[in-house]
C-alpha positions in Angstrom: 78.4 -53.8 -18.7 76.3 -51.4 -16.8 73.7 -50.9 -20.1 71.9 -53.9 -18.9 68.9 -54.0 -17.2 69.6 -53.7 -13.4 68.6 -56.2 -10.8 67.8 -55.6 -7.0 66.7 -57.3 -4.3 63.5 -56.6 -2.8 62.5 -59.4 -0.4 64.6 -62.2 1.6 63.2 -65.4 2.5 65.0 -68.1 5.0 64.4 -71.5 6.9 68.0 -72.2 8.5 69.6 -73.5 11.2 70.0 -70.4 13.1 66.1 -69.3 12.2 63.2 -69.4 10.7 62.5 -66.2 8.8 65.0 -63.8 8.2 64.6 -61.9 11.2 65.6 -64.7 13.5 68.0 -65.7 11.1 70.3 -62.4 11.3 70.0 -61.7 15.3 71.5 -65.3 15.8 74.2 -64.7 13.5 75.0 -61.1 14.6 75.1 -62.9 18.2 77.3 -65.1 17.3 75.3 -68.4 18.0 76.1 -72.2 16.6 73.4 -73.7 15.4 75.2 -77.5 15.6 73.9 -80.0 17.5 73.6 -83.7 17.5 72.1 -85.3 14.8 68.2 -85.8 15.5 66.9 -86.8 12.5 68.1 -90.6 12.1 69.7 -93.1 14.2 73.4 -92.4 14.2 75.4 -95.5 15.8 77.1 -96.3 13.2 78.4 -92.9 12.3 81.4 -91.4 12.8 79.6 -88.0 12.2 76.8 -87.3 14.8 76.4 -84.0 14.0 74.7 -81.5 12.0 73.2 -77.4 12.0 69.3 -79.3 11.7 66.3 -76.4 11.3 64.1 -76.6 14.4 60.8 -75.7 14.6 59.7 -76.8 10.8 56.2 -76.9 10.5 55.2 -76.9 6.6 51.5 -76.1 7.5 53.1 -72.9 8.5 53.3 -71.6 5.2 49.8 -72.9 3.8 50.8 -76.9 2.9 48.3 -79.2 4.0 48.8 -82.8 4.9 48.8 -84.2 1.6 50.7 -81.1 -0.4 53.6 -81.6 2.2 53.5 -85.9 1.8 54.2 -85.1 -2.0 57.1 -83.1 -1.3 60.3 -84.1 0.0 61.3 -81.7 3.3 64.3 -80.3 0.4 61.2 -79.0 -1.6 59.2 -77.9 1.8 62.1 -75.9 2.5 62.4 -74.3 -0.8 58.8 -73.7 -1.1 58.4 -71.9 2.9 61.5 -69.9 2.4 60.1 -68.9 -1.0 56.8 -67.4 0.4 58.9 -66.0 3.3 60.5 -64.1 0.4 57.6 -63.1 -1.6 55.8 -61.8 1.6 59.0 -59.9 3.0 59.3 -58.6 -0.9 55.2 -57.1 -1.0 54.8 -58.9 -4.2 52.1 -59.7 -6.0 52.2 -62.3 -8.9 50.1 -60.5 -11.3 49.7 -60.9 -15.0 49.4 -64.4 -15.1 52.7 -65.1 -13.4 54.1 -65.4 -17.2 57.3 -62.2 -16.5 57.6 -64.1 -13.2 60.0 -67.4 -13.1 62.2 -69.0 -10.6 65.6 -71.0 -10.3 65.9 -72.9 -6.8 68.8 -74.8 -6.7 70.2 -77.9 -4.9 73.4 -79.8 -4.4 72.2 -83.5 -3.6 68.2 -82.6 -4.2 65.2 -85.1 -2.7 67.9 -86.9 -0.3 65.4 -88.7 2.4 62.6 -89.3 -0.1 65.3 -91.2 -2.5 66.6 -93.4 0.5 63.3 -94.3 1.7 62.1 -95.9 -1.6 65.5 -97.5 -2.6 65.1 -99.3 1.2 61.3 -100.0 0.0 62.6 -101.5 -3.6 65.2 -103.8 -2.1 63.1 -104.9 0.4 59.7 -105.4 -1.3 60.5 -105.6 -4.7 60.4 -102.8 -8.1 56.4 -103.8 -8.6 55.6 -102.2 -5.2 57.4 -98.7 -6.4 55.8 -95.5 -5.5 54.3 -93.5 -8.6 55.1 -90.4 -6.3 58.7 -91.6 -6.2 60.2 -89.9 -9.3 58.0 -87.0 -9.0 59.7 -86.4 -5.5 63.0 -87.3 -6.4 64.3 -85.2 -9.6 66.2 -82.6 -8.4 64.3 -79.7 -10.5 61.2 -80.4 -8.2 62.0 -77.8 -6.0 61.4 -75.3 -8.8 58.7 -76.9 -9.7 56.6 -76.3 -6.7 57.6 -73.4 -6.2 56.4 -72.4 -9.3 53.0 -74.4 -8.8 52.3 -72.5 -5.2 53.3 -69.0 -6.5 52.2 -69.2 -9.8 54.8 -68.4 -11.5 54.9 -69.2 -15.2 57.9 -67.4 -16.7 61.4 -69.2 -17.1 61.6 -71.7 -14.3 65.1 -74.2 -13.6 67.3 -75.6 -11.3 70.8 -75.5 -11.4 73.2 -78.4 -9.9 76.6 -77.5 -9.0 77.8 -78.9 -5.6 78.2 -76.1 -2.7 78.1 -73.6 -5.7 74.4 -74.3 -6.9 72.7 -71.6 -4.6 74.9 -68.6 -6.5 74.8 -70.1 -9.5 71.4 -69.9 -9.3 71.1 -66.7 -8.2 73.7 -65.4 -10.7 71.1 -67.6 -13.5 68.2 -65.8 -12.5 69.6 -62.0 -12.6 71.1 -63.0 -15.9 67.5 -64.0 -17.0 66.1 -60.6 -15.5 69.3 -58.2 -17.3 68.1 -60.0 -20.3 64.7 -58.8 -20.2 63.1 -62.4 -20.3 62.0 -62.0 -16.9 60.6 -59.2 -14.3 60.6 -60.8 -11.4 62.8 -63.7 -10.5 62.7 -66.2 -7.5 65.9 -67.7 -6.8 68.0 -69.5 -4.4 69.6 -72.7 -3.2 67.7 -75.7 -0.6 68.8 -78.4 1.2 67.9 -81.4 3.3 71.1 -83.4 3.5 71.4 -84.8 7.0 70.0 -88.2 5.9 72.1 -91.4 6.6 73.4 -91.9 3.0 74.8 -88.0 2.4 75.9 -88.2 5.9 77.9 -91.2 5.4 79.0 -90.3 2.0 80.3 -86.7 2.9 81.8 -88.5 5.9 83.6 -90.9 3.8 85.9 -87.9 1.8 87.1 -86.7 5.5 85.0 -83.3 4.7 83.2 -83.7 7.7 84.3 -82.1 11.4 83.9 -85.2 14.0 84.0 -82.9 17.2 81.1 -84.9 18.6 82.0 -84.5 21.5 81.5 -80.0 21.4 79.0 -79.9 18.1 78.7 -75.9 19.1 82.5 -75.8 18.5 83.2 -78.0 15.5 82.9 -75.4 13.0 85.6 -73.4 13.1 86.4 -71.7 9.6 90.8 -70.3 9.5 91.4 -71.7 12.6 94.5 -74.1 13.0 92.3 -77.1 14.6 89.5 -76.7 11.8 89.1 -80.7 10.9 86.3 -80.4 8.5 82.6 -78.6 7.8 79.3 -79.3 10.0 76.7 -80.3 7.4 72.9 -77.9 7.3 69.8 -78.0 6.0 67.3 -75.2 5.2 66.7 -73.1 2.2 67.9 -69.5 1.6 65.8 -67.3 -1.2 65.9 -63.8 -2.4 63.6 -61.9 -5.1 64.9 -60.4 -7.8 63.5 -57.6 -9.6 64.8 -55.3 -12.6 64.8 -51.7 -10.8 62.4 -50.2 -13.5 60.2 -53.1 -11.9 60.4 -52.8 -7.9 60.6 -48.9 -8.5 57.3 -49.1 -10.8 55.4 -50.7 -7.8 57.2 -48.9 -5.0 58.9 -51.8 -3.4 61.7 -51.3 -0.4 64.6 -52.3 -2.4 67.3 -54.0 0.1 70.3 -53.9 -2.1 71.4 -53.8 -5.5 72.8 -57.4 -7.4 75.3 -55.6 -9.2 77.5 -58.8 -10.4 78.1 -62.5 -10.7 80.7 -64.2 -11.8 81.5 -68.1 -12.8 85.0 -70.3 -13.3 85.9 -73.5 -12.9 89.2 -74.8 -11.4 89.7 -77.9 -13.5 92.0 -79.0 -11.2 90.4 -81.7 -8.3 86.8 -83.7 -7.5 86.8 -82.0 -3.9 90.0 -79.8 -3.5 90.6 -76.3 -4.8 93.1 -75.4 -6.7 96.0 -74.3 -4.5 97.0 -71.2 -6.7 93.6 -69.5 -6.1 93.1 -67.9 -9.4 89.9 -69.3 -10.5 88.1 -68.3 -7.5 90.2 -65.1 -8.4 88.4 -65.0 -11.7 85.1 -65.3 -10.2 85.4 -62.8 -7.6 87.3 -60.5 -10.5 84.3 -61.3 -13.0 81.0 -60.0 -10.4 82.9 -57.0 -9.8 83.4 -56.0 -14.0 79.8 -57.5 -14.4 78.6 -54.9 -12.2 80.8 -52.0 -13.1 82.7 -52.1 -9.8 86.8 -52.2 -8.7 88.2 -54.5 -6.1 89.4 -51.6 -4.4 85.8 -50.6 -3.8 85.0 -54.7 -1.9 84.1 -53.7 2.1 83.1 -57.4 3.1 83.7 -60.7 1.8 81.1 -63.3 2.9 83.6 -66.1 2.5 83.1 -69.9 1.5 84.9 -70.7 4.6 83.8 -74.1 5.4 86.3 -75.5 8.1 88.5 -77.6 5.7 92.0 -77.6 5.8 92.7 -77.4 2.5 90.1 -74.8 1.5 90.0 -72.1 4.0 93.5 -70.5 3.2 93.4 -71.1 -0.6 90.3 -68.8 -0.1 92.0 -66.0 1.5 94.8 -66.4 -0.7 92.3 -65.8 -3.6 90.9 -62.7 -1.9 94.6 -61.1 -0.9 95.2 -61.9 -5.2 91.7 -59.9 -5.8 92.3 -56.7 -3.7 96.3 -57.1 -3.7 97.8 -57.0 0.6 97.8 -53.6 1.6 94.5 -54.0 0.8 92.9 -57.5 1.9 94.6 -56.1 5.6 91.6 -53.7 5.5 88.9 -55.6 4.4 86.4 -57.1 6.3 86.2 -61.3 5.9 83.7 -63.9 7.8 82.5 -67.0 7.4 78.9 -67.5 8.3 79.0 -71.4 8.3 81.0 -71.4 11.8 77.5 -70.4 12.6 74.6 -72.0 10.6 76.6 -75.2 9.3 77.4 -75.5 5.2 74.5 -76.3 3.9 75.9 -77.2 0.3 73.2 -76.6 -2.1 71.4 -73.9 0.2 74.7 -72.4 1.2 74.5 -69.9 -1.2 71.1 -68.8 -0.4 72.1 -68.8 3.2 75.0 -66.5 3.0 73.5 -63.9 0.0 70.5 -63.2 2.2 73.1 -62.6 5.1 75.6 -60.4 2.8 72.4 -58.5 1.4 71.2 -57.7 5.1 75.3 -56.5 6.1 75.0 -54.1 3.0 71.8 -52.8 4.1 71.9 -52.8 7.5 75.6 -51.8 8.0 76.4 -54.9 10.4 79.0 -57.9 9.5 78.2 -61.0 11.3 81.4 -62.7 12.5 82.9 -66.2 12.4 82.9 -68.2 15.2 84.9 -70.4 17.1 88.7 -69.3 15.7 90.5 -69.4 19.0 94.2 -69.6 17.1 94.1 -68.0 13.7 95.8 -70.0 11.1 99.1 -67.9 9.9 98.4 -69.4 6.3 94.6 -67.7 6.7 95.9 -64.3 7.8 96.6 -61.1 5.6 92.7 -60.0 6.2 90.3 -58.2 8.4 88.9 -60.6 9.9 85.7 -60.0 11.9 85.9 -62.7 15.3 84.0 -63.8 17.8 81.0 -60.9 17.4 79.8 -59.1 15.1 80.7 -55.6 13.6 79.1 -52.1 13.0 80.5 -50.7 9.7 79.8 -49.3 6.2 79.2 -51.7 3.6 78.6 -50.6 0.0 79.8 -53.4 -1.3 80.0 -57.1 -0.3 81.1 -60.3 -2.0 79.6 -63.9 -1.4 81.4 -66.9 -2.1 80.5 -69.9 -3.2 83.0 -73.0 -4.2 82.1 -76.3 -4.6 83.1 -80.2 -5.2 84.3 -80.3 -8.9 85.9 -76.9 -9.2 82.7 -74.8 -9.5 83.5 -71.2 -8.4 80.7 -69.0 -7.9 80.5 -65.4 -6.6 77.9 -62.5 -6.4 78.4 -58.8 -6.0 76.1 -56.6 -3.7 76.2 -53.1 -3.4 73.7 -50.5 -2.1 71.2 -48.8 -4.9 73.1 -45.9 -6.1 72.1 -43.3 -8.3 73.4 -44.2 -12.0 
């Protein structure tokens, strides 16, 4: 499928857990740092759950919002809209032309999560005729797209995709398919998130998804190891721009790697549990690498799901020993980033592909954290522990599977001469 148009990456844009900016971003997750903490945002007494990976330091007059911009979004859109800029400023980009070969996809698992709760309080309590005229507005989950659009002026194809902890690579995956189709230039794309409200909180809680290690936040994610008892929920927003190469090579743009593939599958099987065989998220994996032209044989790093769950964490390396086949998987290098910056559902996938683009360029896995006893049922891979590692990367995988059986993956590799 390599006669398509080919998509690269040309500028990264973060507001996590670990960092604002994706500078500060990649130096706490090559050290190795949690980002977990107590939960500051609401009042937790009544929660089992008091903790979360919250992004410090948010100001959204940092990145050109004024007062009453910022009160008409919700803090999943301020997210999606800094981390955006952050992405088109780290890129050199200029929207030119109108902005009409220039579109976006941001994604989002649960969407305008405080903004909702606050006015369904407000309706109960003072009754429908005192509803906000801002309140739909803020709450459809395609906002996010929609001001990112409005700020950048981006007028091409713009969407929002909604697929659990999947919805930051589909999005991605969307986007590039929008660019190899020549509907699009330039592409903005990514996944956002502000979850750690009471109700998603509660809710997540609820399915037993959640780690209650209250009592050590830094330690409760803890991805393949045997006393993993559930994710630490994030917030933030992770964002790349995509460019065809004719495009980012036209206006001599630093190209950080190349999005050679995504694939998509669904299990079919379970509203929160994979399916135990592994071969849908087989099929995903196996479907970026033919997209892009590539062999599993040819996989250096896997950015894995790896979200601290009992039930998913081996199911995942299973998949990946199926994809590369054991002799293999022994060799190649597996991490979970989330032991470090929290999952942070709809914005995991833009977390984790602006962290697998930077190993591919910059050589450097980023480890997972926290695995003092490795689960026997997680082994059979390289797994990079406790600190990072120097090695070559020319290609990496990020995965992505969420509630409902939605597998998504993307394939990086550096530019190579084709």
């Amino acid at each position: 499928m390599r006669d398509e148009r080919r998509v690269v990456i040309t500028g990264l844009g973060i507001v996590s857990p670990l960092g604002i900016g994706w500078r500060d971003t990649w130096e706490a997750a090559l050290s190795g740092h949690s980002a977990a903490r107590l939960i500051t945002r609401f009042d937790t007494t009544e929660h089992a759950c008091k903790i979360a990976c919250e992004v410090q330091g948010f100001d959204p007059g940092d990145f050109g919002l004024d007062r009453r911009a910022a009160r008409r979004m919700d803090r999943v859109s301020q997210f999606a809209v800094a981390a955006a800029k952050l992405a088109v400023e780290d890129a050199g980009l200029t929207i030119d032309a109108g902005g009409v070969r220039a579109g976006t996809v941001i994604s989002t698992g649960n969407g305008s999560s405080e903004t909702f709760e606050e006015n369904h309080i407000a309706l109960l309590e003072r009754g429908p005729g005192r509803a906000s005229p801002l309140m739909v507005p803020m709450t459809i989950v395609n906002m996010s797209a929609g001001h990112v659009s409005m700020q950048l002026g981006l007028r091409g194809p713009s969407a929002c995709v909604v697929t659990a902890c999947a919805s930051g690579n589909h999005g991605i995956g969307e986007a590039a398919a929008i660019i190899r189709r020549g509907a699009a230039d330039v592409m903005v794309a990514g996944g956002t998130e502000a979850g750690v409200t009471p109700y998603c909180m509660a809710g997540l809680d609820a399915t037993r998804a959640l780690s209650r290690r209250n009592d050590a936040p830094e330690r409760a994610s803890r991805p393949f190891d045997t006393e993993r008892d559930g994710f630490v929920s994030a917030e933030g927003a992770g964002i790349l721009v995509l460019e065809s190469l004719e495009h980012a090579l036209a206006r001599g743009a630093e190209i950080v790697c190349e999005l050679r593939g995504y694939g998509a599958s669904s299990d079919a099987y379970h509203l929160t549990e994979p399916d135990p065989s592994g071969r849908w998220q087989v099929a995903a994996m196996r479907g970026a690498l033919e997209r892009g032209g590539l062999d599993a044989s040819e996989v250096d790093y896997v950015n894995a799901h790896g979200t601290s769950t009992p039930a998913g964490d081996p199911v995942e390396v299973g998949a990946i020993r199926q994809l590369v086949g054991d002799e293999r998987a022994a060799r190649l290098m597996v991490s979970s980033t989330k032991s470090m910056h929290g999952h942070g559902m709809g914005a995991a996938g833009g977390f984790e592909a602006v962290l697998a683009a930077l190993a591919v360029r910059e050589d450097r896995v980023p480890p997972t954290i926290n695995v003092d006893t490795l689960d026997a049922a997680c082994g059979g891979v390289d797994h990079v522990l406790g600190s990072a590692r120097e090695a070559r990367v020319d290609v990496a995988l990020s995965n992505s599977f969420g509630f409902g059986g939605h597998n998504a993956v993307l394939a990086f590799s550096k530019l190579r001469d084709e």
